[in-house]
C-alpha positions in Angstrom: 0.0 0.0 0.0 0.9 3.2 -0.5 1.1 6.0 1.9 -1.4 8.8 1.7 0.2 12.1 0.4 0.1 14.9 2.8 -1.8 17.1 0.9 -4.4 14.7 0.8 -6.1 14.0 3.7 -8.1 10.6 4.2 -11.1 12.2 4.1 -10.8 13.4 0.6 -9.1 10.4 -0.7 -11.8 8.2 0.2 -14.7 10.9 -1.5 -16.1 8.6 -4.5 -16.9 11.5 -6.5 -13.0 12.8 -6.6 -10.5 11.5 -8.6 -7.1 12.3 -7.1 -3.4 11.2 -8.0 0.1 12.3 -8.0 2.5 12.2 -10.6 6.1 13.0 -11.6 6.8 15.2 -14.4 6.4 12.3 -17.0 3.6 11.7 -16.3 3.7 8.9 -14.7 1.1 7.6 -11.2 2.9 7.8 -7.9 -0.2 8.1 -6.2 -4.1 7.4 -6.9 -7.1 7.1 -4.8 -9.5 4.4 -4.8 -12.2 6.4 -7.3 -8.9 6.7 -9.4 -8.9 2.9 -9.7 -12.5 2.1 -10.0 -12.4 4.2 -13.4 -9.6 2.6 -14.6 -10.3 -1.1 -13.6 -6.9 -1.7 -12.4 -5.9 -2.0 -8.6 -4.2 1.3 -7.5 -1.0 -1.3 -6.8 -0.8 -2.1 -10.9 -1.6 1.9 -11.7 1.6 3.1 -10.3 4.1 3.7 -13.2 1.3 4.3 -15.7 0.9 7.3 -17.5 -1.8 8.8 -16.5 -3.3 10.5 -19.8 -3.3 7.0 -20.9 -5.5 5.7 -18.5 -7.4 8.7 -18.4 -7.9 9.3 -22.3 -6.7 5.9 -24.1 -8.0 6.9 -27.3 -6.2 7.9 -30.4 -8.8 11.1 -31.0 -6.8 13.1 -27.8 -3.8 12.9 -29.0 -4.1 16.6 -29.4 -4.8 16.8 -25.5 -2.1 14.5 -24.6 0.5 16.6 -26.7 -0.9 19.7 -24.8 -0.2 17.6 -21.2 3.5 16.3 -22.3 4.4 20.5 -23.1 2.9 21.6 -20.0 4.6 19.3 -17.8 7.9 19.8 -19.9 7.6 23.6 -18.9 6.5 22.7 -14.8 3.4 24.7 -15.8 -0.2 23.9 -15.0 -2.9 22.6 -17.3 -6.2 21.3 -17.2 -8.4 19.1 -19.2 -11.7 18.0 -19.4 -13.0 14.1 -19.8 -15.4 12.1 -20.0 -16.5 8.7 -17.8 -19.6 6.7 -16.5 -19.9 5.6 -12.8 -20.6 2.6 -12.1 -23.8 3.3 -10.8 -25.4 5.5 -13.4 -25.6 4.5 -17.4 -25.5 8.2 -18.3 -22.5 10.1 -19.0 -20.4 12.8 -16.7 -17.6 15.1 -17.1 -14.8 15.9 -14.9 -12.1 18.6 -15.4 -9.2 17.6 -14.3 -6.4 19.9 -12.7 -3.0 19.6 -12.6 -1.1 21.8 -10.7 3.1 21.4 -9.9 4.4 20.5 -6.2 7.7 22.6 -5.8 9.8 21.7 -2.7 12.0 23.7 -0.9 14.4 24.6 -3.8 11.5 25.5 -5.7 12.5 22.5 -8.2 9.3 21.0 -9.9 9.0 17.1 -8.8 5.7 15.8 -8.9 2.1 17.3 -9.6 -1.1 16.7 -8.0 -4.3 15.7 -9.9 -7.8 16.9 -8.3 -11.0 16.4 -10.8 -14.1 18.1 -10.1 -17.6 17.4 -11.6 -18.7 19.8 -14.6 -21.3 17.2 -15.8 -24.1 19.9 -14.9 -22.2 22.3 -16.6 -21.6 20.2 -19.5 -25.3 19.2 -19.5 -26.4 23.0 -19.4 -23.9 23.1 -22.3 -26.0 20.3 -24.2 -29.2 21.7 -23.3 -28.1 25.2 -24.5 -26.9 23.1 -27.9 -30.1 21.2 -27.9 -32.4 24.2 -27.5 -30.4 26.4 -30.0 -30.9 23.6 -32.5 -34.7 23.5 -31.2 -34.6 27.2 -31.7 -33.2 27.2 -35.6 -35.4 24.5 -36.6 -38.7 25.8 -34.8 -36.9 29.2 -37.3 -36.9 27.3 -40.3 -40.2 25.8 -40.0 -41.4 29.1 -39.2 -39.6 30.9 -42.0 -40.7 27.9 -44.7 -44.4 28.5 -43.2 -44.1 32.5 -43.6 -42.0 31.5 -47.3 -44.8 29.1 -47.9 -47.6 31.3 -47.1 -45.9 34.4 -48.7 -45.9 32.5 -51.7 -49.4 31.3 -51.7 -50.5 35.0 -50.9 -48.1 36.0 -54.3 -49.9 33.4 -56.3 -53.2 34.6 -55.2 -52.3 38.1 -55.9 -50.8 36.9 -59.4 -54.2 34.8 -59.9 -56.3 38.6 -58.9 -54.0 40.6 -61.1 -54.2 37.9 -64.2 -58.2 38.0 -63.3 -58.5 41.4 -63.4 -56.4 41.7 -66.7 -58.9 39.4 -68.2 -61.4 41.5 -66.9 -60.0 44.4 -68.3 -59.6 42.9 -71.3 -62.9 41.5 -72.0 -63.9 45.0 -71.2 -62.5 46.1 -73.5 -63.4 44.0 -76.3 -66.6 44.1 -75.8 -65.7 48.0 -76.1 -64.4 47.4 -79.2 -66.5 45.4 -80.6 -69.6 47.1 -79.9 -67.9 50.5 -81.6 -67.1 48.5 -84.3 -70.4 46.6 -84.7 -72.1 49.6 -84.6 -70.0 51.2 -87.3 -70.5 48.2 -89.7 -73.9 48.3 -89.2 -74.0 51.6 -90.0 -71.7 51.3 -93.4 -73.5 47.9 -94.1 -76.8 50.8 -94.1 -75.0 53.3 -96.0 -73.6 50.9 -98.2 -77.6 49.2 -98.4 -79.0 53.0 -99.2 -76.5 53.9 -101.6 -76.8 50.4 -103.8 -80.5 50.9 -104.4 -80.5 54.0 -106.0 -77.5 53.3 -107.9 -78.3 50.2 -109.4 -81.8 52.2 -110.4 -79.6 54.5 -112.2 -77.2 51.8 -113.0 -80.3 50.4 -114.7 -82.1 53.3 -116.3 -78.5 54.6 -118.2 -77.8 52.6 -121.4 -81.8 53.3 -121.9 -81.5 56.8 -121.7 -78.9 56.7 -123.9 -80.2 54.7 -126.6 -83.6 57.5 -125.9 -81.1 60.0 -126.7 -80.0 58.5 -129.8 -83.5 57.9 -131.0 -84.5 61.4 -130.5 -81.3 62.6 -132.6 -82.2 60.1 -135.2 -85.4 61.9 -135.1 -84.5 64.9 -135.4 -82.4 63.9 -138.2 -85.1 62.6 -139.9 -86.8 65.9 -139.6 -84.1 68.2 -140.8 -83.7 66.0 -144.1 -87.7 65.7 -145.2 -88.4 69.5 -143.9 -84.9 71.5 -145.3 -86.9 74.9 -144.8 -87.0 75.6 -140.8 -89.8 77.5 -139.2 -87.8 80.8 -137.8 -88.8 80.0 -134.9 -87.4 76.6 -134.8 -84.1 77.6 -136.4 -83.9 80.5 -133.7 -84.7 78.1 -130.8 -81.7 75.3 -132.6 -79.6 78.5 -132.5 -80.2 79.0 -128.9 -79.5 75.7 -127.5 -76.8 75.0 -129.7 -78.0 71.4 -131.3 -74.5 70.2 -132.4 -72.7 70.9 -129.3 -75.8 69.0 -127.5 -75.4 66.4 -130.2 -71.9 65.7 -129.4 -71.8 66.4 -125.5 -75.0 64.7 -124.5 -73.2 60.8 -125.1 -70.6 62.3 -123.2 -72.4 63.6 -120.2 -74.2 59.7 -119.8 -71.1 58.4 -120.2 -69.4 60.4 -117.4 -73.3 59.4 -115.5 -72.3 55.4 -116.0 -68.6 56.3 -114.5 -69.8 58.0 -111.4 -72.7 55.0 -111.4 -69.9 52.6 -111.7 -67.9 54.1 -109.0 -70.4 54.2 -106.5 -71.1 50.6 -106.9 -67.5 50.2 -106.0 -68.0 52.2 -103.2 -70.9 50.3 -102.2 -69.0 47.1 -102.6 -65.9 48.1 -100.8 -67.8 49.1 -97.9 -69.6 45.9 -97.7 -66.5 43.8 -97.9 -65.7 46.5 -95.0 -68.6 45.6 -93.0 -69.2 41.9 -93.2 -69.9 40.2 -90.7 -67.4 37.3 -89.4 -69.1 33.8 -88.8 -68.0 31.3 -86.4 -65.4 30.1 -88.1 -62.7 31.5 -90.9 -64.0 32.0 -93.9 -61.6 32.6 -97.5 -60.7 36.3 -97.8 -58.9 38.3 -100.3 -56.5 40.2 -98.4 -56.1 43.5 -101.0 -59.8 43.7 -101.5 -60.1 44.0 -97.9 -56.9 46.7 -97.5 -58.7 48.5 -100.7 -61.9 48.8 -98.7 -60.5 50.2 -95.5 -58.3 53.0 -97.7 -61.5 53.5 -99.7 -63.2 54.2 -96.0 -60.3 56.5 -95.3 -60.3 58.4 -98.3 -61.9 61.5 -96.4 -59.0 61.6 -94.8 -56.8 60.9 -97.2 -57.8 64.2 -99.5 -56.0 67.4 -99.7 -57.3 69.9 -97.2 -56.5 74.0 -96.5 -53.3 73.1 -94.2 -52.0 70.2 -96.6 -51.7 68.1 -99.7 -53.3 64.5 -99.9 -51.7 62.2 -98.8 -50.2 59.6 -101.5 -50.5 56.0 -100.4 -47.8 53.8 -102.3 -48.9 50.4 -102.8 -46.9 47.2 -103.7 -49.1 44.3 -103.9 -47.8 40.9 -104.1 -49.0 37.3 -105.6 -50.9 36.7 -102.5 -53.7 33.3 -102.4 -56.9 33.8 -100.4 -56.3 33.1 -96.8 -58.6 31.6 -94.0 -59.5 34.4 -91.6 -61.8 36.6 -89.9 -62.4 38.9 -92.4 -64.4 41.4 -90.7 -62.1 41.4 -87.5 -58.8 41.7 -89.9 -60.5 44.8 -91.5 -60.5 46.4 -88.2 -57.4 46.2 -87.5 -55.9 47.6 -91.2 -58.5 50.8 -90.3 -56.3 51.0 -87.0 -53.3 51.0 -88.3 -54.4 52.9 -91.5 -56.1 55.6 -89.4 -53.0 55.6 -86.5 -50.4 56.2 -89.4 -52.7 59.3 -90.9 -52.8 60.7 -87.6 -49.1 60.4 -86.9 -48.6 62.8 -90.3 -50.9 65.2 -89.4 -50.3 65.4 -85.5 -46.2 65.8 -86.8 -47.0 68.3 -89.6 -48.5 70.7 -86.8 -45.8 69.8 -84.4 -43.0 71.2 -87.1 -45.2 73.9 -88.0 -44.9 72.8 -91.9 -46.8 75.2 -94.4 -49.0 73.8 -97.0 -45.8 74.2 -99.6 -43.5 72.4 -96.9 -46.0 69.4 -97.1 -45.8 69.2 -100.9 -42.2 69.9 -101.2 -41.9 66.7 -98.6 -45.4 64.8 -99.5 -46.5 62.5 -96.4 -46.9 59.0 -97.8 -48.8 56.6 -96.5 -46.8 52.6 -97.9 -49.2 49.4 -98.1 -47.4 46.1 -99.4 -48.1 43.0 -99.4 -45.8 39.6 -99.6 -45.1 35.9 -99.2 -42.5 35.1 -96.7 -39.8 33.5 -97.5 -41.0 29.7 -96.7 -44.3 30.7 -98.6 -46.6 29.9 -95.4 -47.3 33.4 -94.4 -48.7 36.4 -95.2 -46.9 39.8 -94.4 -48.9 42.9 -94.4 -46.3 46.3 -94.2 -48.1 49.8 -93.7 -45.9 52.3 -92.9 -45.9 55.9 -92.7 -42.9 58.7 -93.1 -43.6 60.3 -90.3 -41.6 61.3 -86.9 -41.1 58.0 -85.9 -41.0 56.8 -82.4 -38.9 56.8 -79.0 -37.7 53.9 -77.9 -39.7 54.1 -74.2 -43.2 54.8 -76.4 -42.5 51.9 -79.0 -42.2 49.0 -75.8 -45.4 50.7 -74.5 -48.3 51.2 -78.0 -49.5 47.5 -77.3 -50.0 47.8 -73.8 -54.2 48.2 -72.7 -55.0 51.9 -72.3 -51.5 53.3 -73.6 -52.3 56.3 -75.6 -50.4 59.4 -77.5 -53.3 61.3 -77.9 -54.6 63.8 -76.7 -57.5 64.0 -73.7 -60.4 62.9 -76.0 -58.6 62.0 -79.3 -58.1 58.7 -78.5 -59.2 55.5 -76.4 -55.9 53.4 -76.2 -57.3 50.6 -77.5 -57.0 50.0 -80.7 -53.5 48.4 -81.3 -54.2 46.3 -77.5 -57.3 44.8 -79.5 -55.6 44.9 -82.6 -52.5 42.5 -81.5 -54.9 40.8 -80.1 -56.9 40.0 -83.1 -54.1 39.2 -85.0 -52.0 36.8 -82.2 -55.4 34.9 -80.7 -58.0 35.0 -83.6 -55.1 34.3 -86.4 -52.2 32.8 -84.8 -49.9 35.6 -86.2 -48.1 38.4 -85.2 -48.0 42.0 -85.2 -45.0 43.8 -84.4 -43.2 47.6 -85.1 -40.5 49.0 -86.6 -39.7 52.3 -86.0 -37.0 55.1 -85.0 -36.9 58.8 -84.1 -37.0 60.6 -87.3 -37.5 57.5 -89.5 -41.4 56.6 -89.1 -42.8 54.0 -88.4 -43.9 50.5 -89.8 -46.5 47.8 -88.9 -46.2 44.3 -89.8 -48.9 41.9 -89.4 -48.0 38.1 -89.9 -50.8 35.3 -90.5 -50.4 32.1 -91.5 -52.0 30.9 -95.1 -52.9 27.3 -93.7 
């Protein structure tokens, strides 16, 4: 046995909840307790000579630790560790910190140190329950962020589904806006056009008799002047006075100038019915220059010199182009947009630069419609352009956007090219899209597929 150190008192050595030893500056046991032992499973005789950290910390994982131990007692400094063991009577796990402190004697030479362990497994347990609830704490945060995530999503989505509602709204709105201005204006040219057609195929009717009336009552008189060569004064003075041969020769003249203005107003009767059809539930075969003749026809008002400017020359450059399937009455709304948009840009810019009515002519607005396969001969491309001022670059990402407008308060509704894309795109399948830079005008083209 081995005899108590004097610093220890029997007292403490025999305390089951203390480990306590003494070793030389190896490292090395000269002294253990019994609570010493019981950790290690050895008798305290076979501890003695043992290092200690070995007994203590056998595995290879503290190697850091024991390298720390080995310096400190190298330098006869103090050090301190912590480590873990289970009593015998308790399956859960404790933690001691172990203190080494050196014994100097009386030359102050460093010989041996003493080992005292207290208990931090409460503080090592508050350690794990801070650890524990930290980890509660950032998961109970994540759930609560992916909840507030999940919820500000759903609220997004149901803000995106009001917003896309309300655009559909808006839209419908204004389609039915549309097309109740533009059913009521082809109603109203399918009337005019109904008014004008009866009269004028009356007088369509009624001309080549009253011409071949007129001829008979030349042939008459003809007949009169050859059996009766002696004239009653007073019928040579009344032939005198309304000049018979200038009647004779401008009379078939006159009806045939009649028949031209006849036959023009049945063009303008036809053009403003191909205008105003009305669309059926399904495509039907159009002829896409009859319908862009209509529309200009429509527009020619418009189109006419005035007291502040020349007429405006349209240039057009038709292709070979089949019949397509379409909406005819729908796609004649839109070229009257687009037709009508461009005549307003010329005007609106004329005033702008203050042009005089010889300005205009010496620099004609023009007005361009062609027409073209593409190059893979499935579509149709429709150009109308204009020479005027052109566009910025912040108003040409904005003209098919619902209510955009460059008009002035009460000049326009901001509809037309919204409805108009939207013709073309949904009904047609096609595209419409500008071209257009400051200075340069601007062009529309409107794609739709032949098939």
């Amino acid at each position: 046995m081995f005899d108590l150190p004097m610093v220890v008192t029997q007292a403490l050595a025999n305390r089951q909840d203390l480990f306590m030893a003494l070793i030389d500056r190896a490292g090395r046991l000269l002294w253990a307790n019994q609570t010493f032992a019981s950790y290690s499973k050895l008798s305290i005789e076979e501890l003695l000579g043992q290092k200690f950290f070995h007994i203590l910390s056998p595995n290879s994982q503290n190697l850091p630790q024991q390298t720390y131990i080995r310096e400190q007692l190298i330098k006869g400094e103090s050090f301190k560790f912590e480590f873990a063991y289970h009593r015998d009577d308790h399956s859960t796990q404790s933690w001691l910190l172990m203190d080494g402190q050196p014994i100097r004697n009386s030359e102050v030479i460093i010989s041996q140190y003493s080992l005292l362990a207290t208990d931090i497994t409460l503080r090592k347990q508050a350690e794990v329950d801070l650890k524990e609830a930290k980890s509660l704490s950032e998961q109970i945060n994540q759930e609560l962020e992916v909840r507030v995530q999940e919820r500000t999503s759903a609220l997004i989505q149901e803000k995106e589904k009001a917003e896309q509602a309300l655009k559909q709204l808006q839209q419908m709105q204004m389609q039915l806006i549309q097309t109740e201005k533009m059913s009521a204006l082809g109603n109203l040219v399918s009337g005019v056009a109904h008014e004008i057609n009866n009269p004028v195929g009356f007088l369509a009717g009624n001309l080549q008799p009253a011409r071949d009336y007129v001829q008979d009552l030349f042939s008459l008189i003809d007949l009169y002047q050859d059996k009766y060569s002696t004239f009653d004064p007073d019928i040579y003075a009344k032939i005198e006075t309304i000049d018979l041969e200038y009647l004779r020769e401008d009379l078939p003249k006159l009806i045939s100038s009649m028949k031209e203005g006849v036959n023009r107003l049945q063009d303008i009767s036809t053009s403003l019915r191909i205008f105003s059809r009305t669309d059926s539930d399904r495509p039907i075969s159009f002829n896409i220059h009859e319908g862009l003749d209509s529309t200009l026809l429509i527009l020619k008002h418009r189109l006419k010199a005035n007291e502040i400017r020349p007429e405006i020359e349209v240039v057009k450059d038709y292709g070979d182009l089949p019949l397509i399937e379409c909406y005819a009455g729908q796609l004649n709304q839109v070229f009257m947009n687009l037709l009508a948009n461009a005549i307003d840009a010329l005007e609106e810019s004329n005033q702008k630069q203050g042009w005089s009515f010889e300005d205009i002519k010496a620099n004609p607005n023009q007005i361009g419609v062609r027409t073209k396969l593409s190059e893979d001969q499935q579509q149709v491309l429709i150009h109308i352009s204009d020479n005027g001022p052109g566009m910025m670059p912040d108003v040409k990402e904005c003209i098919f956007e619902h209510s955009f407008t460059t008009k002035a308060v009460g000049k326009g509704t901001g509809l037309g090219l919204a409805i108009a894309r939207q013709i073309i795109v949904e009904k047609h399948g096609g595209n419409l899209y500008c071209c257009s830079e400051p200075g340069e005008g601007a062009e529309f083209i409107i794609e739709l597929p032949i098939g």
